[in-house]
VOTI-136939 format. One line per field, with one value per atom (N, C-alpha, C): residue number from 1; chain; atom name; x, y, z. Coordinates in Angstrom, 3 decimals. Example, Ala and Ser with C-alpha at 12.3 -4.5 7.8 and 13.67 -1.06 7.14 Angstrom:
BEGIN
num = 1 1 1 2 2 2;
cadena = A A A A A A;
atomo = N CA C N CA C;
X = 13.190 12.300 13.200 12.850 13.670 12.900;
Y = -5.690 -4.500 -3.300 -2.250 -1.060 0.030;
Z = 7.800 7.800 7.800 7.080 7.140 7.870;
END
This chain:
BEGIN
num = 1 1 1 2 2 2 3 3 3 4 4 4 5 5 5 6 6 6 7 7 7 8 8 8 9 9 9 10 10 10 11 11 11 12 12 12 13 13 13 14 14 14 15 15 15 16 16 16 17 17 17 18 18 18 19 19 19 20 20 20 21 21 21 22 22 22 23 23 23 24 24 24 25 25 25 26 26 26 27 27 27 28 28 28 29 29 29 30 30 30 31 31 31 32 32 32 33 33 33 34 34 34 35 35 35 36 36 36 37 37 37 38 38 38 39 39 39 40 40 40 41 41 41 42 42 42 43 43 43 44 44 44 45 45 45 46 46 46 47 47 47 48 48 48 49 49 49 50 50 50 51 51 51 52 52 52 53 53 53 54 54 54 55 55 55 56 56 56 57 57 57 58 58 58 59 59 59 60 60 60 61 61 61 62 62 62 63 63 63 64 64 64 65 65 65 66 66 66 67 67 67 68 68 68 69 69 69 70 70 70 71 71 71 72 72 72 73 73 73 74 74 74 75 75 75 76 76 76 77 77 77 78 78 78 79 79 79 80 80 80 81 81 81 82 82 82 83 83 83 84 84 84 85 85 85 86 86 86 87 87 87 88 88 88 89 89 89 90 90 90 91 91 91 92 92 92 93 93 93 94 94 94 95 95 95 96 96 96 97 97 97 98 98 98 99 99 99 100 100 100 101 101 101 102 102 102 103 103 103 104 104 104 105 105 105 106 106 106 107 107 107 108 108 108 109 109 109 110 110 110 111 111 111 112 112 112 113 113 113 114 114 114 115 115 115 116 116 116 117 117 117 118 118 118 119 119 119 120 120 120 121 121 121 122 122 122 123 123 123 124 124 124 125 125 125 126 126 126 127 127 127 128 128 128 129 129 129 130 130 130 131 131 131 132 132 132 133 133 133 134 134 134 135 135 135 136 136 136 137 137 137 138 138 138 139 139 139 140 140 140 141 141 141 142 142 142 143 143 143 144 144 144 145 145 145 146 146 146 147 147 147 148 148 148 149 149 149 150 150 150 151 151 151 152 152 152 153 153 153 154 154 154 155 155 155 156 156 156 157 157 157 158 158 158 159 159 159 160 160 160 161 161 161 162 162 162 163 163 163 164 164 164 165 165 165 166 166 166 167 167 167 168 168 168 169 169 169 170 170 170 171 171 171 172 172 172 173 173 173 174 174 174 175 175 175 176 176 176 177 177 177 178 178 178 179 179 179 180 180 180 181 181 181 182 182 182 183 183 183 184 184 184 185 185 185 186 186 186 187 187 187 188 188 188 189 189 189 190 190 190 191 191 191 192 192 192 193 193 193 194 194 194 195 195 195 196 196 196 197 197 197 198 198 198 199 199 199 200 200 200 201 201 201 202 202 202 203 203 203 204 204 204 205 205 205 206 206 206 207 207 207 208 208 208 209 209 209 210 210 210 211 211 211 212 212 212 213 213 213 214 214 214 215 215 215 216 216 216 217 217 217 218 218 218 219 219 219 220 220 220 221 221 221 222 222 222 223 223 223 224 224 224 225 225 225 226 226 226 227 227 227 228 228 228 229 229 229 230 230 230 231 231 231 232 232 232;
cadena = A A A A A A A A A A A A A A A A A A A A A A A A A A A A A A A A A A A A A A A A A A A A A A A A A A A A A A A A A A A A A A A A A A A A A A A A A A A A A A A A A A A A A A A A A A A A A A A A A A A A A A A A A A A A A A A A A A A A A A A A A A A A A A A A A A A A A A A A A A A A A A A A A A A A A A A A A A A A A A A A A A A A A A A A A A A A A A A A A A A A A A A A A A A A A A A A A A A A A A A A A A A A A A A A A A A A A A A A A A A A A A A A A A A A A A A A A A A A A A A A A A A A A A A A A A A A A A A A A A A A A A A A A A A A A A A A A A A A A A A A A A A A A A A A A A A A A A A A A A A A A A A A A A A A A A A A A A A A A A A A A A A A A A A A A A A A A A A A A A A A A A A A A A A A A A A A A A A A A A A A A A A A A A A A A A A A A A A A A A A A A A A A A A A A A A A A A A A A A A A A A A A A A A A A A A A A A A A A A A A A A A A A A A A A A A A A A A A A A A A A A A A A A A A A A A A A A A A A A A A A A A A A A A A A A A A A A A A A A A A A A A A A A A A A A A A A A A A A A A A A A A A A A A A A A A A A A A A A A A A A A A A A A A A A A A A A A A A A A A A A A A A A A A A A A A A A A A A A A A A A A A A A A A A A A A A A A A A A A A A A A A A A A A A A A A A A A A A A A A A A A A A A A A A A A A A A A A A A A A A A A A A A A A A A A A A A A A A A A A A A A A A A A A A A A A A A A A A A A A A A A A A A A A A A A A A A A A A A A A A A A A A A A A A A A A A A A A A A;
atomo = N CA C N CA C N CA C N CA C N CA C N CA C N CA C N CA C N CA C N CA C N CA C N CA C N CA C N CA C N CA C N CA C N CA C N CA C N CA C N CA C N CA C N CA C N CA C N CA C N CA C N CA C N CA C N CA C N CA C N CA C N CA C N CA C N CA C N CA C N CA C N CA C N CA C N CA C N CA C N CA C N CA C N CA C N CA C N CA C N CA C N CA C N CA C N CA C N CA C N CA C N CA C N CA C N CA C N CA C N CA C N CA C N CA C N CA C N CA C N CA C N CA C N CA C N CA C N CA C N CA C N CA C N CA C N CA C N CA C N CA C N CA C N CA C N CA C N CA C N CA C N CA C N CA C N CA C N CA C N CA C N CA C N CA C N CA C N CA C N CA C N CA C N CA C N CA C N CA C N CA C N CA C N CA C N CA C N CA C N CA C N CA C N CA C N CA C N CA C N CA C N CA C N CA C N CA C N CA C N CA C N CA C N CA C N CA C N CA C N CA C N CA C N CA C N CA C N CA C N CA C N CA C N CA C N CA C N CA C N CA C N CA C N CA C N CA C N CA C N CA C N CA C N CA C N CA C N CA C N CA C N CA C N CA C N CA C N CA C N CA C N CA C N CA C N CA C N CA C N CA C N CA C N CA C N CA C N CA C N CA C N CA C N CA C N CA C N CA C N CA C N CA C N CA C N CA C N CA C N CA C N CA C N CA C N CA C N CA C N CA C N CA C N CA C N CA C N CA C N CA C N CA C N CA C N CA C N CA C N CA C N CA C N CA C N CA C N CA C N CA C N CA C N CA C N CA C N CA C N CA C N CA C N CA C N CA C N CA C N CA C N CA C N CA C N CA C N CA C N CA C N CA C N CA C N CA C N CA C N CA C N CA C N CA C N CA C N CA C N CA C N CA C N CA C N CA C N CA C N CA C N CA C N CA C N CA C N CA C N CA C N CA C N CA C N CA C N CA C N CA C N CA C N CA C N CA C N CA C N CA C N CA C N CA C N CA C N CA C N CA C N CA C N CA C N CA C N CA C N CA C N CA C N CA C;
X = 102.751 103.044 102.257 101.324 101.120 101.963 101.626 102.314 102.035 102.538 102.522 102.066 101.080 100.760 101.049 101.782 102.586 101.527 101.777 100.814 101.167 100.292 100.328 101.014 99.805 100.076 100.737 101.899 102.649 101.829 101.934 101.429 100.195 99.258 98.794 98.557 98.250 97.889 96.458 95.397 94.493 93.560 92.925 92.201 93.021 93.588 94.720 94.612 94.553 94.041 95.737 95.479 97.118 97.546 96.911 97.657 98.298 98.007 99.230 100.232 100.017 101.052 102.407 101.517 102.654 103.205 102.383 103.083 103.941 103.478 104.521 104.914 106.070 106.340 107.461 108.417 109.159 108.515 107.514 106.867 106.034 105.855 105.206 106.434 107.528 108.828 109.496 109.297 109.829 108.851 107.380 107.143 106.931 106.858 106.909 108.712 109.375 110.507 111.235 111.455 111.736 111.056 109.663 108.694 108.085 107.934 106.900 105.111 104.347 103.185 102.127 101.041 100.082 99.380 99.136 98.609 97.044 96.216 94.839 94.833 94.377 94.175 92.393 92.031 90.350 90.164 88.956 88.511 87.226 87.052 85.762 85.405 85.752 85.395 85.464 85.706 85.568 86.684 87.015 88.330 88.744 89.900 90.283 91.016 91.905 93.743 94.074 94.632 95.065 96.255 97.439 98.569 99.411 100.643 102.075 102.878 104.002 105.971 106.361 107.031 108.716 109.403 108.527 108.917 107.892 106.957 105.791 105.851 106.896 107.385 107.882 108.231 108.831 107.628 106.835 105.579 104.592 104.425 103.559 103.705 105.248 105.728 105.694 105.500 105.440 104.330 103.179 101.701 101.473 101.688 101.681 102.167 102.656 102.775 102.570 102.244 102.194 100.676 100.673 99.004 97.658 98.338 97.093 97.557 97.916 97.834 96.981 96.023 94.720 93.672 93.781 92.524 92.609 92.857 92.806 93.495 92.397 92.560 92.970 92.792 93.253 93.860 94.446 95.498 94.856 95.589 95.784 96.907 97.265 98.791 98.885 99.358 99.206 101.197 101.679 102.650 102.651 103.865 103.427 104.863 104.684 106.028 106.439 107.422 107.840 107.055 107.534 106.510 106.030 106.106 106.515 105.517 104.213 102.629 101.907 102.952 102.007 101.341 101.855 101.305 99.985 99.976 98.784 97.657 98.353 97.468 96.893 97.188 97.152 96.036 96.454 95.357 94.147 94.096 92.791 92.058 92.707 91.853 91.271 92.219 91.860 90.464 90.897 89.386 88.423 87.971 87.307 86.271 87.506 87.015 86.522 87.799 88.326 88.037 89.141 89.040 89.257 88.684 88.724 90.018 90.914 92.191 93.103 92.657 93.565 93.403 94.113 93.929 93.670 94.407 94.677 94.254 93.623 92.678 93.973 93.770 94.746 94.866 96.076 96.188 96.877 96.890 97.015 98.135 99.065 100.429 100.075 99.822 99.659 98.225 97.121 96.136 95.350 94.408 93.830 91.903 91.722 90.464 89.662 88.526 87.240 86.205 85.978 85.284 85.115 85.728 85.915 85.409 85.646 85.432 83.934 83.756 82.054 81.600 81.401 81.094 80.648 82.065 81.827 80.875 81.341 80.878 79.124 79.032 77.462 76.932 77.457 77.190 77.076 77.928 77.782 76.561 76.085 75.231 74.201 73.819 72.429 72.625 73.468 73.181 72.819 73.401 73.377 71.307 71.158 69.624 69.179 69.142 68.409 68.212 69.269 69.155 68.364 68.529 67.815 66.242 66.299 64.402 64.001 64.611 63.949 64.882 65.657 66.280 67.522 68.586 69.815 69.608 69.377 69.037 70.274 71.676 72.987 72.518 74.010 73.838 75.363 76.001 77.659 77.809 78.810 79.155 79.782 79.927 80.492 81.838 82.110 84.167 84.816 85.631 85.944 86.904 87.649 88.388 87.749 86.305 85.833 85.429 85.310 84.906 85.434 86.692 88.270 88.089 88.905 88.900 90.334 90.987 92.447 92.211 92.981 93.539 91.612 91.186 89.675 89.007 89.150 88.738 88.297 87.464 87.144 88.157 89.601 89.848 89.159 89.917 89.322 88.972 89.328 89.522 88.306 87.612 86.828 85.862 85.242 84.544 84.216 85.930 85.941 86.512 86.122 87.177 86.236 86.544 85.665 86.394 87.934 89.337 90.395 91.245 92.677 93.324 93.902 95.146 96.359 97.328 98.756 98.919 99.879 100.539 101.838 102.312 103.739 103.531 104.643 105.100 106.606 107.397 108.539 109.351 109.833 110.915 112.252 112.864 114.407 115.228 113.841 114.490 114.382 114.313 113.516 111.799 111.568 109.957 109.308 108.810 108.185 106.770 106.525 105.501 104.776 102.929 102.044 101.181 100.269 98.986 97.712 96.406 95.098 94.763 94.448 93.789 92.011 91.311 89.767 88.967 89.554 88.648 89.166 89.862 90.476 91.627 92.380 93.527 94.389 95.768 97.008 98.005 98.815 99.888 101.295 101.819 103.260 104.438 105.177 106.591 106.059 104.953 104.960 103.580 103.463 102.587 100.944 100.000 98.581 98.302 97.589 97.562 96.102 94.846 92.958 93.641 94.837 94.457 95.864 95.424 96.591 98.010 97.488 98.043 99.007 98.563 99.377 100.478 100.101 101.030 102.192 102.050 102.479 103.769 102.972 104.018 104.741 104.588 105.299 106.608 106.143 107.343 108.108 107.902 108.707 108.936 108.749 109.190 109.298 107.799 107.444 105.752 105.824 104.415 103.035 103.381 102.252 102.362 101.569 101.903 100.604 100.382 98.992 99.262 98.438 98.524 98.065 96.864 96.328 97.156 97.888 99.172 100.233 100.543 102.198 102.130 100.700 100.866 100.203 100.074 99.590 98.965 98.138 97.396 97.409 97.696 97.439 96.230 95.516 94.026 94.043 94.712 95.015 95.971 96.879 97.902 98.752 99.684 100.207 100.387 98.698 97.821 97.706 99.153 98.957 98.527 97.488 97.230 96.952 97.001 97.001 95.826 96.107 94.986 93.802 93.946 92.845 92.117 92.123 91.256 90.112 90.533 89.504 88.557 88.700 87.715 86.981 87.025 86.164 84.937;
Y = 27.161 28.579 29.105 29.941 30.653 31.801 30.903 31.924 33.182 34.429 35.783 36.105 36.954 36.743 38.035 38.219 39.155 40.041 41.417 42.260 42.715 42.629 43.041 44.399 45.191 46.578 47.459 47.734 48.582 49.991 50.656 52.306 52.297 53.586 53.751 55.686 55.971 57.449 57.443 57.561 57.815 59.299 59.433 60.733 62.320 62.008 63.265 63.967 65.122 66.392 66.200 66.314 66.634 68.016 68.787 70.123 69.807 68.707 68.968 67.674 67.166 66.268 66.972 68.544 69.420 70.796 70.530 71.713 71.470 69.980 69.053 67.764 67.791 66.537 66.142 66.849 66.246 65.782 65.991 65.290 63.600 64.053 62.991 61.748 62.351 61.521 60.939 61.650 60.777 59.744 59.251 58.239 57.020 57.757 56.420 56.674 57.073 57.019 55.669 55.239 53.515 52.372 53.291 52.125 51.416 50.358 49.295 49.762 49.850 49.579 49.920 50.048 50.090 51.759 52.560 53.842 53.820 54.886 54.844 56.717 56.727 58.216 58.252 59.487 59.964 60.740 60.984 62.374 62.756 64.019 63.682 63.164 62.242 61.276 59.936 59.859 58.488 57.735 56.711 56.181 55.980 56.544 56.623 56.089 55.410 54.594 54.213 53.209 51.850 52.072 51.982 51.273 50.363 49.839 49.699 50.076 50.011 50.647 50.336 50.404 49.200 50.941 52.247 53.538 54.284 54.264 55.022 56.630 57.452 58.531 59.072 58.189 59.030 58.709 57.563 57.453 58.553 59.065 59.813 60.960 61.798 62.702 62.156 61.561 61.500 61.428 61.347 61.503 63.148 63.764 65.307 65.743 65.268 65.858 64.663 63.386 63.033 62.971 61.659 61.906 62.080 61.486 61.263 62.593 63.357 64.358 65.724 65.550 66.420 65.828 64.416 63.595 62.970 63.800 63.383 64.270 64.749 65.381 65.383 63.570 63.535 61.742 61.115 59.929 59.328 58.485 57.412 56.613 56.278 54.942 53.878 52.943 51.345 50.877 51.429 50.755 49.492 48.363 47.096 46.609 45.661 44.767 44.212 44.330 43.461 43.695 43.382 43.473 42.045 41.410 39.783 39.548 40.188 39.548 41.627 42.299 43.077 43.579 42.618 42.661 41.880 40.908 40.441 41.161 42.139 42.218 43.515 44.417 44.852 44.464 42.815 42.327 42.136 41.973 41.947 43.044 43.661 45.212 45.851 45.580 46.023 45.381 43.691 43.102 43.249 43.869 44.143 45.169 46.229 47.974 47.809 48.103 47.745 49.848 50.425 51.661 52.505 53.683 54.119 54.392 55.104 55.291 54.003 52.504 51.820 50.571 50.946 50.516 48.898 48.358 46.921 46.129 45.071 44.545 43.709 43.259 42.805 41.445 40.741 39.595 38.472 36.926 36.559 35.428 35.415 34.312 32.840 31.937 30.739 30.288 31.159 30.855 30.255 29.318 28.375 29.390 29.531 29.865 28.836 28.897 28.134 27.574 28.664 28.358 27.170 26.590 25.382 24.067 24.059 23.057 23.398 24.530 24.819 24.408 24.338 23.589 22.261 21.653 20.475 19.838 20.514 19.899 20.252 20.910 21.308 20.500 20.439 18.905 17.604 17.284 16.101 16.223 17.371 17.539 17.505 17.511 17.422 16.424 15.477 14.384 13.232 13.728 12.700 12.966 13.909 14.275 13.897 14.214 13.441 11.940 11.222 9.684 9.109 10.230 9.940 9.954 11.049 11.377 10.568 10.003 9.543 8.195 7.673 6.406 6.851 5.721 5.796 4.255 4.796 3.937 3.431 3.714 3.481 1.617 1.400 -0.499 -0.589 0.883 0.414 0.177 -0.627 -1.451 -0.055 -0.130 0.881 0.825 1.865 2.425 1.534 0.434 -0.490 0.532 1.461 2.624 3.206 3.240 4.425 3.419 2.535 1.128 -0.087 0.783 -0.487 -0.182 -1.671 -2.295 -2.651 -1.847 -2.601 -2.819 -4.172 -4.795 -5.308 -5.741 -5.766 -4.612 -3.016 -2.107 -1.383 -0.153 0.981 1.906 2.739 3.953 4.812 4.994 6.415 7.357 8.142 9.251 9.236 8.371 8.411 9.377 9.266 10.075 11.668 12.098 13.281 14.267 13.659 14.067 13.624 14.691 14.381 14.690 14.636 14.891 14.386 14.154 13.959 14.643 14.875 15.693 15.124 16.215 16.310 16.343 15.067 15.095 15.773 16.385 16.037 15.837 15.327 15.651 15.639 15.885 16.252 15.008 14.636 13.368 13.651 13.678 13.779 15.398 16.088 17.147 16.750 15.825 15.294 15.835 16.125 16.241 14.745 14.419 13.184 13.548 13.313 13.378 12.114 12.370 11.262 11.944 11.199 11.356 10.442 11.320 10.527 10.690 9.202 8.753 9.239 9.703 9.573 8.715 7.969 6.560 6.685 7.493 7.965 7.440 6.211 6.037 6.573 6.293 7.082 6.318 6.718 6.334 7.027 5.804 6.644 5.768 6.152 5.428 4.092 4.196 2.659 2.197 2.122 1.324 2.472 1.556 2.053 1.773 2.854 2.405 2.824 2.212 2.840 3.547 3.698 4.657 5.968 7.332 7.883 7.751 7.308 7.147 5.915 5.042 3.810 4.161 4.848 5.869 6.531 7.088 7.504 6.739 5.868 4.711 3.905 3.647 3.279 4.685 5.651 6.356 6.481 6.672 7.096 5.667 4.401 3.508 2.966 3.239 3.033 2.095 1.711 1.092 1.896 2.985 3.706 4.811 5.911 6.871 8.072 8.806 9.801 10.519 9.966 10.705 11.889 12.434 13.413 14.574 14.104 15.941 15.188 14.588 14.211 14.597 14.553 14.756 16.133 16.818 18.271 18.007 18.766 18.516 19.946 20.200 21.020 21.400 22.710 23.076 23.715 24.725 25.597 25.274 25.775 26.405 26.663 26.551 26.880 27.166 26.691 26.341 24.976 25.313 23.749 23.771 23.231 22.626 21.222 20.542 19.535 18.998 17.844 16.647 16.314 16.959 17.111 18.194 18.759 19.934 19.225 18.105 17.368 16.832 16.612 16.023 17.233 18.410 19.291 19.822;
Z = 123.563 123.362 122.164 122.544 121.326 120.146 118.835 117.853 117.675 117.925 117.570 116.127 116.106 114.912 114.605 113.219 112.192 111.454 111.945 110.852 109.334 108.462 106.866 107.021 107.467 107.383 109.137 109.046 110.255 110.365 109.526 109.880 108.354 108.910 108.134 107.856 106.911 106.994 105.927 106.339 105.703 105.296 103.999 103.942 103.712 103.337 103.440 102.318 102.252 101.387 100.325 99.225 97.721 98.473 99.137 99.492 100.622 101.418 102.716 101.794 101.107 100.370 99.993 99.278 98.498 99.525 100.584 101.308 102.514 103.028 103.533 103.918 102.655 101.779 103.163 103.702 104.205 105.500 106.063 106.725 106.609 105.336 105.110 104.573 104.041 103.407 104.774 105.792 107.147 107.270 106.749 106.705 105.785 105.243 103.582 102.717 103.305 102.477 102.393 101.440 101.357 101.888 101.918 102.851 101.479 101.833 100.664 101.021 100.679 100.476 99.934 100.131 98.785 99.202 98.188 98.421 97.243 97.796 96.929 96.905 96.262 95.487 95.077 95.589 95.544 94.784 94.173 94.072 94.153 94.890 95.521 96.339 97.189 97.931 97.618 95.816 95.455 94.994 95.002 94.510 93.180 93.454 91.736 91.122 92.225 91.794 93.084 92.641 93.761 92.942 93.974 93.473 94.489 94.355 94.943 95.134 95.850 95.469 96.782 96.170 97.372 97.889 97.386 98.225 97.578 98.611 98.604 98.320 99.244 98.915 97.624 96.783 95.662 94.746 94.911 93.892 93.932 95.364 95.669 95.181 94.924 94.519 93.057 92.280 90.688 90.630 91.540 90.958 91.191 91.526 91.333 90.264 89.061 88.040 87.030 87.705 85.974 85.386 84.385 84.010 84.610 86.139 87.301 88.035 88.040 88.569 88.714 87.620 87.652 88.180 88.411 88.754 90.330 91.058 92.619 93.739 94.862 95.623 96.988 97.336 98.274 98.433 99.416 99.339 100.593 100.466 101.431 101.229 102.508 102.508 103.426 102.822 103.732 103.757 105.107 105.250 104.901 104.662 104.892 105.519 106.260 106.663 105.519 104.814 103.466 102.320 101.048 100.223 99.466 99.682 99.361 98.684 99.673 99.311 98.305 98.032 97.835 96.215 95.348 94.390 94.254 95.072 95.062 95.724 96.909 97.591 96.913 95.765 94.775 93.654 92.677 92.302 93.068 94.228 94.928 94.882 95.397 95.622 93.894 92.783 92.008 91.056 91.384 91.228 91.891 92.879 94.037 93.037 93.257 93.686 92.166 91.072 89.620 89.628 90.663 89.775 88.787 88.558 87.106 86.543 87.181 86.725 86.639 86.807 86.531 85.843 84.488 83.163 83.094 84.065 83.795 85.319 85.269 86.265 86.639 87.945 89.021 88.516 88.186 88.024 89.375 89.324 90.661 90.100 90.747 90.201 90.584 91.703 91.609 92.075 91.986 92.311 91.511 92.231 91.031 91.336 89.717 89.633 90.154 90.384 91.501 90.168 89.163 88.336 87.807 87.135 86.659 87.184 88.642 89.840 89.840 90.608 90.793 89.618 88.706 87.193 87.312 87.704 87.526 88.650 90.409 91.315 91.161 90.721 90.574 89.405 88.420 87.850 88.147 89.172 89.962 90.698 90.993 92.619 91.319 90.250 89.706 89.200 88.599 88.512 89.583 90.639 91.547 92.182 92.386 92.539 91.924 89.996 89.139 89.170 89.562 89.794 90.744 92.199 93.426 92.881 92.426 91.653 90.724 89.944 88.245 88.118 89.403 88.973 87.890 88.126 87.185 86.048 84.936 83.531 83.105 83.394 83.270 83.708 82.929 82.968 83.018 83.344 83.970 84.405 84.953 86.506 87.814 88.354 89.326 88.915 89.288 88.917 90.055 89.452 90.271 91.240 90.419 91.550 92.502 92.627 93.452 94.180 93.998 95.173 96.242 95.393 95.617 97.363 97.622 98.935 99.259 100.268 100.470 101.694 102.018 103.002 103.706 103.190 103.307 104.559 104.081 104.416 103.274 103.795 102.605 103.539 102.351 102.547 103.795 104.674 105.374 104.930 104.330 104.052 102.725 102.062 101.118 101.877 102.641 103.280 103.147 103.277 103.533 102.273 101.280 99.786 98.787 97.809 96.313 95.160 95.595 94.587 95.232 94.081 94.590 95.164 96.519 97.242 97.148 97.245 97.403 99.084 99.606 101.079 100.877 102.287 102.491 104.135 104.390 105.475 105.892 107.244 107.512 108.050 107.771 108.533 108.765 110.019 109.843 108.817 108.796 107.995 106.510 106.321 104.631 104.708 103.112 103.027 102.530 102.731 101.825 101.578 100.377 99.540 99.312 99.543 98.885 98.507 98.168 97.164 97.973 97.963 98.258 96.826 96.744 95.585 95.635 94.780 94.219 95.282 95.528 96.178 97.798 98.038 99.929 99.363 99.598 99.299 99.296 100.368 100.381 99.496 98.333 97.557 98.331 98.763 98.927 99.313 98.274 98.017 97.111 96.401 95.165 95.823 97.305 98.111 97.925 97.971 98.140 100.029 100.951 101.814 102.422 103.484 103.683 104.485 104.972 106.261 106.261 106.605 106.212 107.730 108.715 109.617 109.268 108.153 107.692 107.380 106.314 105.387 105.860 107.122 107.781 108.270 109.389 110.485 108.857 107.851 106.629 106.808 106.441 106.067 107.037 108.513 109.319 110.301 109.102 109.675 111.363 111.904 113.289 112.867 114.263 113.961 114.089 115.131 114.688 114.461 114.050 114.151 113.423 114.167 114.068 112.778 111.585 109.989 109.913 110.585 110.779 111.088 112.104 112.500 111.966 110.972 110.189 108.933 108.275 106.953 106.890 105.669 105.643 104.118 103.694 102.750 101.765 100.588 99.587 99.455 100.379 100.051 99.180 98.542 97.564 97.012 96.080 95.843 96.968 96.981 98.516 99.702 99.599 100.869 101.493 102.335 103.544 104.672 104.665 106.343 106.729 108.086 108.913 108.234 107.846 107.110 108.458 109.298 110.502 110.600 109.363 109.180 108.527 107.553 106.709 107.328 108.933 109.551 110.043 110.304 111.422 110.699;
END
């Protein structure tokens, strides 16, 4: 069965002149009245203010007289189903656009910046070239971790990974949690295991059992998907 997929935004009203705002409000209050979602304000043609509100209608009516009220001629509005996601979806737009009327740039609650990583992984990617080109002068032994051998196999999953991930998966209505180690390696419950399907038939105490659709993998921040994404 396919899943139905849920829209952000229900209604929209775009382009709309501040004079039919103020000449008719109760028209427009039959649609944003206690509605959640995000509205933008122009002038000229150009954008001037992004905002939010959990009731679009009464925000809209306090921008006609307050400080932003000399500076925009015409609106726009983004119903939304819920507002759950709409502060973020807020910081986005405001890092995007970053318009003039709004003082303070969009911030993001559990998202992990990229920067840092691209740093490093692009450091790796020129060292590893430089060695290919000019030879490695190093007289270290290899990282016995990044080389390790269980059960006289190499890790699956070394392959497809250049960091540590967070597992879970579902048992009996319990979550159980593991870890791929640096080197592929699945950790879970004390035990090191090369294969995540091991890992697996271990927790749910069967002999076999497909790791790929049991476990789910932390791509983001609260970004899970099927550890069979790692292969495509």
């Amino acid at each position: 069965m396919r899943r139905k997929r849920t829209s952000l935004v229900s209604q929209y009203l775009e382009n709309i002149s501040r004079q039919a705002l103020e000449k008719y409000q109760d028209i427009i209050r039959g649609y944003a009245r206690r509605r959640p979602g995000v509205y933008a304000l122009y002038r000229r043609g150009k954008l001037y203010y992004v905002g939010l509100a959990s009731n679009l209608r009464a925000r809209l009516k306090m921008h006609l007289r307050d400080r932003h009220s000399g500076s925009w001629d015409r609106f726009s509005i983004y119903l939304t189903i819920g507002d759950s996601h709409l502060r973020e979806l807020e910081s986005l737009i405001l890092r995007i656009v970053k318009p003039q009327g709004n003082k303070q740039a969009g911030k993001f609650g559990r998202s992990e910046n990229l920067y840092r990583r691209f740093r490093r992984d692009l450091r790796m990617r020129f060292e590893n070239e430089l060695g290919m080109l000019v030879g490695d002068d190093s007289d270290d032994q290899p990282d016995r971790d990044t080389h390790l051998h269980l059960e006289g196999r190499e890790p699956v999953l070394a392959q497809y990974i250049d960091r540590p991930l967070k597992l879970r998966g579902q048992y009996k209505g319990k979550v159980l949690r593991a870890r791929v180690r640096r080197d592929g390696s699945v950790r879970f419950n004390g035990k090191r295991y090369t294969s995540p399907s091991v890992a697996a038939a271990a927790a749910v105490a069967r002999k076999t059992c497909n790791g790929y659709s049991f476990w789910q993998y932390e791509r983001a921040p609260g970004d899970w998907v099927w550890l069979d994404e790692l292969r495509k």
